[in-house]
C-alpha positions as CSV (number, residue, x, y, z in Angstrom):
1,X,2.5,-71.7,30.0
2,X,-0.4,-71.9,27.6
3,X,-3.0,-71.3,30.0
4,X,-1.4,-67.7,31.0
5,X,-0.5,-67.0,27.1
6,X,-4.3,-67.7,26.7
7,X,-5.2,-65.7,29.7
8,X,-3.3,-62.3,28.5
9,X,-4.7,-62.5,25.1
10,X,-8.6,-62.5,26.5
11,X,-7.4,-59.2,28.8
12,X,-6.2,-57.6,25.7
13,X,-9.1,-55.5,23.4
14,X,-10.0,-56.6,20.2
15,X,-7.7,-55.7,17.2
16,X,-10.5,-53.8,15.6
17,X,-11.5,-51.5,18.9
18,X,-7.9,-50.6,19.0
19,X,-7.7,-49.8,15.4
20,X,-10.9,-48.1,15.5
21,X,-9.7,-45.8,18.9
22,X,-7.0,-44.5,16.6
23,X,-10.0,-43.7,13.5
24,X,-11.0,-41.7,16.0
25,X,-8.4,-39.8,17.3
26,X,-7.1,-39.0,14.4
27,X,-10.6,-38.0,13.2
28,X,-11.0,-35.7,16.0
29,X,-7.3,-34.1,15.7
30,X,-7.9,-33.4,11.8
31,X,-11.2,-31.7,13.2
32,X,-9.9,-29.7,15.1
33,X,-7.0,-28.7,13.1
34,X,-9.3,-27.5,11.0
35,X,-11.3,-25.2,13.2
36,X,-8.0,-23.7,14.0
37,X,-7.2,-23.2,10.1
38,X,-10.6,-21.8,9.8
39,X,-10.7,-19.4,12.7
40,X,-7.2,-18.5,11.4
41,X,-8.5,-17.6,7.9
42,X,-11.5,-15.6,9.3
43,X,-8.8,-13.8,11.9
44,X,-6.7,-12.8,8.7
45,X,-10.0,-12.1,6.1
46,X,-11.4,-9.4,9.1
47,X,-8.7,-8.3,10.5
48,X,-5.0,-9.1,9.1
49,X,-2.0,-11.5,10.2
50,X,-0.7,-10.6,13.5
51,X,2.5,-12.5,12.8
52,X,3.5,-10.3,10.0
53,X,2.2,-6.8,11.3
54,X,5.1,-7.1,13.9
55,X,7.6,-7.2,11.7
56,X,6.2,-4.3,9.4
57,X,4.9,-2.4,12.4
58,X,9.0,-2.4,13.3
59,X,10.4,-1.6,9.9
60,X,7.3,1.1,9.7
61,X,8.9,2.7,12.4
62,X,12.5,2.7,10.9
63,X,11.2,4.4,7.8
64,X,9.8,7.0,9.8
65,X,12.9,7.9,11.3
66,X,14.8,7.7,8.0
67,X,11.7,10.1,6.1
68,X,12.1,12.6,9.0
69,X,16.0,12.5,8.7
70,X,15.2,13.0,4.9
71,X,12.8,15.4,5.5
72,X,15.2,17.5,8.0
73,X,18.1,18.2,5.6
74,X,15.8,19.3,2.7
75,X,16.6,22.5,1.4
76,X,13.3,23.8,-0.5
77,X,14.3,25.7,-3.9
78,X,10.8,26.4,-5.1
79,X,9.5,29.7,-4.1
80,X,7.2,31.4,-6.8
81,X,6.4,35.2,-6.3
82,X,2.4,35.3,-6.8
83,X,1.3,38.3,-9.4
84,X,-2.0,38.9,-8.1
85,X,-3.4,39.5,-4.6
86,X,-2.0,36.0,-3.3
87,X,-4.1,34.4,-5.5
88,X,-2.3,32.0,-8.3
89,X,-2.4,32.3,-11.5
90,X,-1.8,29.9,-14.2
91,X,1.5,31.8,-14.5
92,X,2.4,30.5,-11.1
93,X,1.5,27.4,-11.6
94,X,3.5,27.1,-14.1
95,X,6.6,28.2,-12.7
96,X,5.6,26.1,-9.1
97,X,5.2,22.8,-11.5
98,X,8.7,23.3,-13.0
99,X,10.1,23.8,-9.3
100,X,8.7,21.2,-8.0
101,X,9.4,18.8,-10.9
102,X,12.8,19.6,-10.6
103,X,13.5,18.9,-6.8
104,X,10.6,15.5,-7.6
105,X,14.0,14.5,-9.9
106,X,17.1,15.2,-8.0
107,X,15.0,13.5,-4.8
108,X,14.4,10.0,-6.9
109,X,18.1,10.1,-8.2
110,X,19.0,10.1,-4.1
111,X,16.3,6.7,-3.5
112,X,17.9,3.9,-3.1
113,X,15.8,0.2,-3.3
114,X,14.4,-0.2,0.2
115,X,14.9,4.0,1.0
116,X,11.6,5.8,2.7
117,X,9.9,7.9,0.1
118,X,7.0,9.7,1.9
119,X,4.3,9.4,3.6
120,X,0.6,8.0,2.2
121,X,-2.7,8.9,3.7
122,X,-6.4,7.5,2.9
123,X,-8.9,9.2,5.1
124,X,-11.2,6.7,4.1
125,X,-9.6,3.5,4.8
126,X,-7.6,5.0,7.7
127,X,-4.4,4.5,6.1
128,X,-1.2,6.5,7.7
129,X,2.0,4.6,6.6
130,X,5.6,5.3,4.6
131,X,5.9,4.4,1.4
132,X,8.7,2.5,0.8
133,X,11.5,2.7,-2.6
134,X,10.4,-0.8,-4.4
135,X,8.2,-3.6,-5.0
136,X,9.8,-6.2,-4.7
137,X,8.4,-9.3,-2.2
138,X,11.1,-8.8,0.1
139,X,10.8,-4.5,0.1
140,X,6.6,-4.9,0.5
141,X,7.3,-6.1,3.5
142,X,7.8,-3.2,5.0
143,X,5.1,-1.2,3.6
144,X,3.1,0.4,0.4
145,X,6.0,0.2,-2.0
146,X,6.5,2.6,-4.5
147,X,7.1,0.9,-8.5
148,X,10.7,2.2,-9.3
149,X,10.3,2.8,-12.8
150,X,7.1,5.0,-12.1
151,X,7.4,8.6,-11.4
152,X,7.4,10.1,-8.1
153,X,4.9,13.7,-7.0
154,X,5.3,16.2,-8.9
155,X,6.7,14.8,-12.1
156,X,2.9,14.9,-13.8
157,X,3.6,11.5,-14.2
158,X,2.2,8.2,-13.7
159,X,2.8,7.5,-9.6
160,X,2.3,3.8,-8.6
161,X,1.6,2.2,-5.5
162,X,1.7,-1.3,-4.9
163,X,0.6,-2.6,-1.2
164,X,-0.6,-6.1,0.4
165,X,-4.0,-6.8,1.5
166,X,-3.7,-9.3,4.1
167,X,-0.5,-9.6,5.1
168,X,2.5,-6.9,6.6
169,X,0.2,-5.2,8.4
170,X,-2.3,-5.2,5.3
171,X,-2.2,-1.4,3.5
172,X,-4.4,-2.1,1.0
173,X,-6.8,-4.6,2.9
174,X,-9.8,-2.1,2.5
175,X,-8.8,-1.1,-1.2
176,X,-12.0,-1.7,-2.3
177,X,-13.7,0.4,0.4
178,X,-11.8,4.1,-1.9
179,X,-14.5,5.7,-3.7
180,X,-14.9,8.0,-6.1
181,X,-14.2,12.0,-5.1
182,X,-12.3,10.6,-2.1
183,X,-9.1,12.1,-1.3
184,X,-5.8,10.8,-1.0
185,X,-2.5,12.7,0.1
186,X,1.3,12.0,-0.7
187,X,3.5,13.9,1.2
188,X,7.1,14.3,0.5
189,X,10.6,16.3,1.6
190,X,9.7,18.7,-1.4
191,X,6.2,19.2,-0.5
192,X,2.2,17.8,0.0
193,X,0.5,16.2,-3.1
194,X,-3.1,16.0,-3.0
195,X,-5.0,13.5,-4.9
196,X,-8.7,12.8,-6.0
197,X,-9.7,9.5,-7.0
198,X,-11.6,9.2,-10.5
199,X,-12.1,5.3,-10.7
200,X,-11.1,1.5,-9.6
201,X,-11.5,-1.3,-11.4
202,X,-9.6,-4.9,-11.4
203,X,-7.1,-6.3,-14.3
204,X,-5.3,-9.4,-14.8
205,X,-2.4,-10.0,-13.3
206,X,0.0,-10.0,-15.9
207,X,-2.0,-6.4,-17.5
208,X,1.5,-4.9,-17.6
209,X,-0.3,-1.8,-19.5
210,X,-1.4,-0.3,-16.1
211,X,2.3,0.6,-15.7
212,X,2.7,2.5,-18.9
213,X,2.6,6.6,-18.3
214,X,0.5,8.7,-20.3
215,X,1.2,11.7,-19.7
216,X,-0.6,12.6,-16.6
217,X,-0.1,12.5,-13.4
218,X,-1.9,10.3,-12.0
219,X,-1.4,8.3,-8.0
220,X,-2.7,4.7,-9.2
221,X,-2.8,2.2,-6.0
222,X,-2.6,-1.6,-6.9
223,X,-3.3,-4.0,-4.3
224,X,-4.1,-8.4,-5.1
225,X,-7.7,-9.1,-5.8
226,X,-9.3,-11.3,-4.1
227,X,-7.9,-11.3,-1.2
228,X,-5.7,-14.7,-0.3
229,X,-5.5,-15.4,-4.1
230,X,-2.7,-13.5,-6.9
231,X,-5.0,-13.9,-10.3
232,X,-6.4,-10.3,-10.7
233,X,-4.9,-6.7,-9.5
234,X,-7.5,-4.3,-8.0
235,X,-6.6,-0.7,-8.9
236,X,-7.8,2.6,-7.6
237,X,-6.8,5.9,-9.9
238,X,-6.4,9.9,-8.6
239,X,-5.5,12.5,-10.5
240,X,-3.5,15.3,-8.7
241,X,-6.0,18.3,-7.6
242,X,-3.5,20.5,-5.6
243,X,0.0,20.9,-4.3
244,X,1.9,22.8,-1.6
245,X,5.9,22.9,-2.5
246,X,7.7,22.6,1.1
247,X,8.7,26.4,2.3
248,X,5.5,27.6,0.6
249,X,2.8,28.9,2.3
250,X,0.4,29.1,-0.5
251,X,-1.6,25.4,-2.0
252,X,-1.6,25.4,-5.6
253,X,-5.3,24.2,-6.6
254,X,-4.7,22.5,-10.0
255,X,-8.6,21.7,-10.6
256,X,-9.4,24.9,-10.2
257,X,-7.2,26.7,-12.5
258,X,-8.0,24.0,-15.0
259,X,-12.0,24.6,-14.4
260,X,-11.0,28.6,-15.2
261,X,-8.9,27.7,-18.5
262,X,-11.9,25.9,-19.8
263,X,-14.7,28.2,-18.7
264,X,-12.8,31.1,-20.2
């Protein structure tokens, strides 16, 4: 009985190879974990995370039908009676501003958290999305979210933004790619808001000043800087240069009225 007991222990490996077999394993596994993790981060840093952009690729698609529902039952009131060869005056633009302001605050009393607001373009980062009513974790999810408390087209207001950069199908992933003189456009029921952008620069995170109105109306786009981290906001600032109130056929150019006020 001892002979065989000694025989089956000399047939067996050494404690340390086994223990050393497992080093190894384990070594490679953890290795190759993080190849995965790393290809993973460089998949979501190019390009964005594929998981996510299903589900906001869906609820993009929802909004779209509830904007164009929206859109369809809109009544335009605004219709301003140009004084001089089709061409506006600052009279006009006057009595457009106060139109359109008007319908701007009886269509933000009907959003509800979550509602579709309009529809955002950025010819320069290829963005085409709905803008969603919040900004809430859960309501980002579905798109560029609008900040309740801000002021919606039209109101010559602060407008704000807010978006995610690598996540949910990643609106603001290319914030940083806006530059100055670009062009952005907000369309809603009551009509087409054009936008030029003047600046972008990054705050803190808790730089709740950004969300105070001054008077202006200004589209200001916020998206997390850097990208995978929460510490800083990048923001990118436009300041209304024209409008076209829905049923109208004729586009308001704010800049250039302004230019003529000052030159005269």
């Amino acid at each position: 009985m001892t002979q065989v007991s000694e025989l089956a222990q000399k047939d067996l490996p050494p404690r340390h190879s086994r223990t050393g077999g497992l080093l190894r394993v384990t070594g490679t596994l953890m290795i190759a974990a993080g190849v995965l993790l790393l290809a993973w981060a460089l998949l979501v840093w190019q390009w964005q995370d594929p998981f996510t952009a299903v589900f906001t690729h869906l609820e993009q698609a929802h909004l779209k039908s509830e904007y164009q529902r929206r859109a369809a039952t809109f009544t335009p009131r605004v219709h301003v009676r140009l004084q001089h060869d089709g061409r506006p005056t600052e009279t006009d633009l006057a009595a457009a501003r106060r139109g359109v302001a008007a319908e701007a605050a009886d269509y933000a009393a009907s959003l509800k958290r979550g509602d579709a607001v309009g529809r955002l373009k950025i010819g320069r980062i290829g963005l085409d999305m709905y803008v969603v009513q919040g900004t809430d974790h859960s309501t980002l999810k579905k798109g560029p979210g609008h900040y309740i408390d801000s002021a919606l087209p039209g109101q010559g207001k602060l407008i704000y933004v807010a978006g995610h950069r690598t996540t949910y199908l990643a609106p603001f992933s290319d914030i940083d790619d806006i530059r100055v003189g670009d062009y952005v456009t907000f369309t809603v029921p009551y009509g087409t808001f054009t936008y030029r952008v003047t600046r972008h620069y990054v705050v803190a995170s808790n730089a709740t000043q950004v969300l105070v109105d001054h008077g202006r109306e200004i589209l200001r786009l916020q998206a997390c800087h850097p990208r995978f981290f929460a510490t800083h906001r990048y923001l990118v600032d436009a300041r209304l240069v024209a409008f076209s109130p829905r049923g109208q056929a004729t586009t308001f150019d704010v800049s250039r009225l302004a230019q003529a006020r000052t030159a005269g």
